[in-house]
N, C-alpha and C positions, 0 to 999 in steps of 0.2 A: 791630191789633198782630200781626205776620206769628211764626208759633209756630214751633218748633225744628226743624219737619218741612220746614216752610216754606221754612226758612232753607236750609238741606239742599239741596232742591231748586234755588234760584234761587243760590246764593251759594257753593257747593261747588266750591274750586279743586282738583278732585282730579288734572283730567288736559288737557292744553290741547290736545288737537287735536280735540277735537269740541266746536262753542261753538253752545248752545242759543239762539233769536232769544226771547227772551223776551216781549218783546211780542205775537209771534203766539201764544207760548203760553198768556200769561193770557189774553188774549182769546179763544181757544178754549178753554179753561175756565172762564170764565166764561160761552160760548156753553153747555157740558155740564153746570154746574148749574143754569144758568136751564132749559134741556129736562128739565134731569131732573126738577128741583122740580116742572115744570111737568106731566108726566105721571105725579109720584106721585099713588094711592091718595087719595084729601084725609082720609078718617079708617080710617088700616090697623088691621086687624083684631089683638089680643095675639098674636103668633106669635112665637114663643121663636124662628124661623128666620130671619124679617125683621127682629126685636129684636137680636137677635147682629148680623147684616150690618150695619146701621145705626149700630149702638154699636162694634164692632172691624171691620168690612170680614173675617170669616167665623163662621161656624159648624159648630159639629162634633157628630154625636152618632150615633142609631140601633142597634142590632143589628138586622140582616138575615139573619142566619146560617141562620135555619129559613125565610125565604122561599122559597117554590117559584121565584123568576125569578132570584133571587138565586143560587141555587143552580146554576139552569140554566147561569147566563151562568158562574159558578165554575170548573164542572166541565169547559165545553166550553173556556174561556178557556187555564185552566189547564194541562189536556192536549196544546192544539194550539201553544202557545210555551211555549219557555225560552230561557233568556240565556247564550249563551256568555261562558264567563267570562271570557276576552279581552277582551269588550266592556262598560262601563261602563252600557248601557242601548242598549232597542232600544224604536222606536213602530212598532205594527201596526196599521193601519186596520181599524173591524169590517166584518164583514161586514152586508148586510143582515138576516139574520135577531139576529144578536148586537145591532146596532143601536135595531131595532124590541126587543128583550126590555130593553135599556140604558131605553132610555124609556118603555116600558111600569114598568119598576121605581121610576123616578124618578115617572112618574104617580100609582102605590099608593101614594106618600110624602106625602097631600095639605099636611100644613106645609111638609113642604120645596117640592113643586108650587109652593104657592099662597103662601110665600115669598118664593121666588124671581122669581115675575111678579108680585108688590108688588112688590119690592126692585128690579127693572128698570124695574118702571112702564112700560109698553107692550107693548099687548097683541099687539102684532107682531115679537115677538120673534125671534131666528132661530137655530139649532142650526149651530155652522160648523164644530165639530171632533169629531170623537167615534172614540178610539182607546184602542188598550192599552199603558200605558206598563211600561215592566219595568226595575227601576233595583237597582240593586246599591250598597253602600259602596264607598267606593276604599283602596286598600290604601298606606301610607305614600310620600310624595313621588307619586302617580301625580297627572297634569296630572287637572284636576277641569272638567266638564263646566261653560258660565257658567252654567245655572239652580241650579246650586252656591253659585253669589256674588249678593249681597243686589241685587234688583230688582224691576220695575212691568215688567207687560206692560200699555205706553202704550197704552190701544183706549177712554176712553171710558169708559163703565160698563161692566164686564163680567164674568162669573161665570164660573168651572171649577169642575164641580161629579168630585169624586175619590172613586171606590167600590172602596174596599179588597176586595180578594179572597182575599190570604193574609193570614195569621200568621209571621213569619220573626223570631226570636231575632234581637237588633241590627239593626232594619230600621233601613230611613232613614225619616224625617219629615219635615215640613213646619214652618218659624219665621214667623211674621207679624208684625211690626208694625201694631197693630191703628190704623192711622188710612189710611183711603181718600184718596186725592189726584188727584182727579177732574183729568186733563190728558191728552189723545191722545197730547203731543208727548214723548218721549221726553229726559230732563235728562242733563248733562253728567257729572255722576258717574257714573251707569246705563250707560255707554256702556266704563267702566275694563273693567270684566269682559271684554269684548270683545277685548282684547290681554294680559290681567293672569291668563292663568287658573292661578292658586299662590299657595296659602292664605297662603302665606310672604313670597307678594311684599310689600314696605314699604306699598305704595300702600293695597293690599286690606287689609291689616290694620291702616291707618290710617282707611279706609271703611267695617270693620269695627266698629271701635271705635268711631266715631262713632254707628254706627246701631245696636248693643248698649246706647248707655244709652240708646235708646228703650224699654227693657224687650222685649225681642218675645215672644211666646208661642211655642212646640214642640209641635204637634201629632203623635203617634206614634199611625197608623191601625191596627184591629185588625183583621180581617176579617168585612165586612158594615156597618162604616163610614163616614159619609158625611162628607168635607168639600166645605165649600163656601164659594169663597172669590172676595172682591173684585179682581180683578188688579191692582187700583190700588193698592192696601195695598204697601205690599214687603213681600218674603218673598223665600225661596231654599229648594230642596230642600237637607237636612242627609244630605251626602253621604259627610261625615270619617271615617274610621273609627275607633274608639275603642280599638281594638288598639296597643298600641307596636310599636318596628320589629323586634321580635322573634318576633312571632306577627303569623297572618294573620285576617280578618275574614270572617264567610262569606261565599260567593261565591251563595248564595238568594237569589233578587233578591224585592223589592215589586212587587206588580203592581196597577196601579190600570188601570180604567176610568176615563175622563178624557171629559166633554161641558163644551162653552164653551158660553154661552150669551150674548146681546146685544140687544140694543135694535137693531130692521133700518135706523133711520136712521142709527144712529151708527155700524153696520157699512160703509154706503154710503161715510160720512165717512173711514173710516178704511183703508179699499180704494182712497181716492185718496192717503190721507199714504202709505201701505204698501202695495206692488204685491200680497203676497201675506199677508195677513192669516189664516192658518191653519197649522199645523201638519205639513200630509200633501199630497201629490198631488192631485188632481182623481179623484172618487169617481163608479162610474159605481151607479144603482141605481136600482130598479123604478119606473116612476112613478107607480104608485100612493100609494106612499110621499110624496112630497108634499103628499097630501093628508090624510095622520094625522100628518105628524111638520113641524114648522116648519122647516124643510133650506133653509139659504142655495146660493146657486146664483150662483158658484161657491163652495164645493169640489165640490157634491154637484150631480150633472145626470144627467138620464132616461136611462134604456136605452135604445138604439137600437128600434123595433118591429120585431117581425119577423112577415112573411108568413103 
């Protein structure tokens, strides 16, 4: 019996010029939870991190605030961007050493670690994006960025895991709809955002409404934070601002550290649906790093050696 999320997905006439082949897409979802079943854990260990993913597609918890890496990545993070406030958000690619401290931090975290590569099941997993995102509310009628509007980053199983670095009075959040929907292929609805982006427009807020009596949860990150979330889940960053049109919203943006993580077959898989499956530019960095840090390639390829 096909459930409401289901239904959603396959049966959603929200917008007619992009029409999903359905057949190809339950068959390759049904390709990704046979693989995945197949490479989970067979008796996972109680982890309140893999327990959450499992049952909602994320989990949220930790204070980091007194971590020395934590701190580091903080301080240096923090000091070297800000958001002009013209712009509604900016993504920085880290640097090498920002990188190696990003994963070193996430290492110390052994539930969330050891988690997370249950919850992928395979132990070949691969790190494809790892940046600094900077996000601001938007200020009444401004056009709204589409990870604004309710959607699946289609890849597969895959995780972004989001390390809160400030505290900002009316930050933005994060809303989930806690059920995973294991599909690469990207649905017909998911696709509105893509020409619709105004909270106001009929469509959106008819797509809205639909996927609000899902219940969704609102995650609001504190600094030192850790979410970690299934891409398959829909969610949207909550970008609205809560001000009326009479006063303004602050312009102190959220700054998360942002790593995806994936399963290296289903990256391969999804590097053919999707030419460019990441977030940033082609990353040049040391090569020694490859062999501490699981770095898909591409985004991430060796330094040049030099003489």
């Amino acid at each position: 019996m096909p459930t409401a999320i289901d239904q959603l997905h396959n049966t959603s006439p929200v917008h007619p010029f992009y029409l999903t082949n359905h057949q190809y897409s339950q068959s390759l979802r049904q390709c990704f939870v046979k693989w995945h079943l197949t490479h989970l854990k067979t008796a996972p260990s109680l982890n309140d991190v893999y327990a959450g993913l499992s049952a909602h597609g994320f989990w949220h918890g930790l204070n980091l605030s007194s971590n020395h890496l934590f701190q580091t990545l903080q301080s240096r993070l923090l000091s070297k961007y800000t958001l002009n406030p013209k712009e509604q958000y900016s993504i920085h690619s880290l640097d090498s050493f920002e990188l190696v401290t990003s994963w070193l931090l996430l290492q110390s975290q052994t539930d969330v670690f050891s988690g997370v590569y249950q919850y992928l099941g395979d132990p070949s997993l691969v790190l494809h994006e790892s940046y600094l995102f900077l996000r601001r509310r938007c200020t009444p009628g401004e056009q709204v960025q589409t990870s604004g509007f309710w959607h699946r980053d289609a890849m597969g199983t895959r995780l972004k895991v989001f390390i809160c670095l400030d505290n900002v009075e009316g930050t933005t959040g994060t809303s989930v709809v806690g059920h995973p929907y294991l599909d690469p292929v990207t649905h017909q609805w998911e696709m509105v955002r893509a020409s619709n982006a105004s909270y106001s427009d009929p469509v959106m807020q008819h797509l809205s409404s639909d996927i609000e009596s899902f219940n969704p949860n609102t995650v609001i990150q504190k600094a030192g934070t850790i979410l970690v979330l299934d891409t398959n889940t829909i969610h949207r960053g909550e970008y609205q601002s809560i001000c009326d049109s009479t006063s303004q919203p602050t312009h102190r943006s959220r700054a998360l550290v942002v790593l995806s993580l994936i399963a290296h077959d289903a990256y391969k898989l999804y590097s053919i649906i999707n030419k460019k499956p990441h977030a940033h530019n082609h990353i040049s960095v040391p090569p020694s790093l490859f062999k501490t840090i699981p770095l898909a390639s591409p985004p991430f390829f060796a330094e040049p050696q030099t003489k």
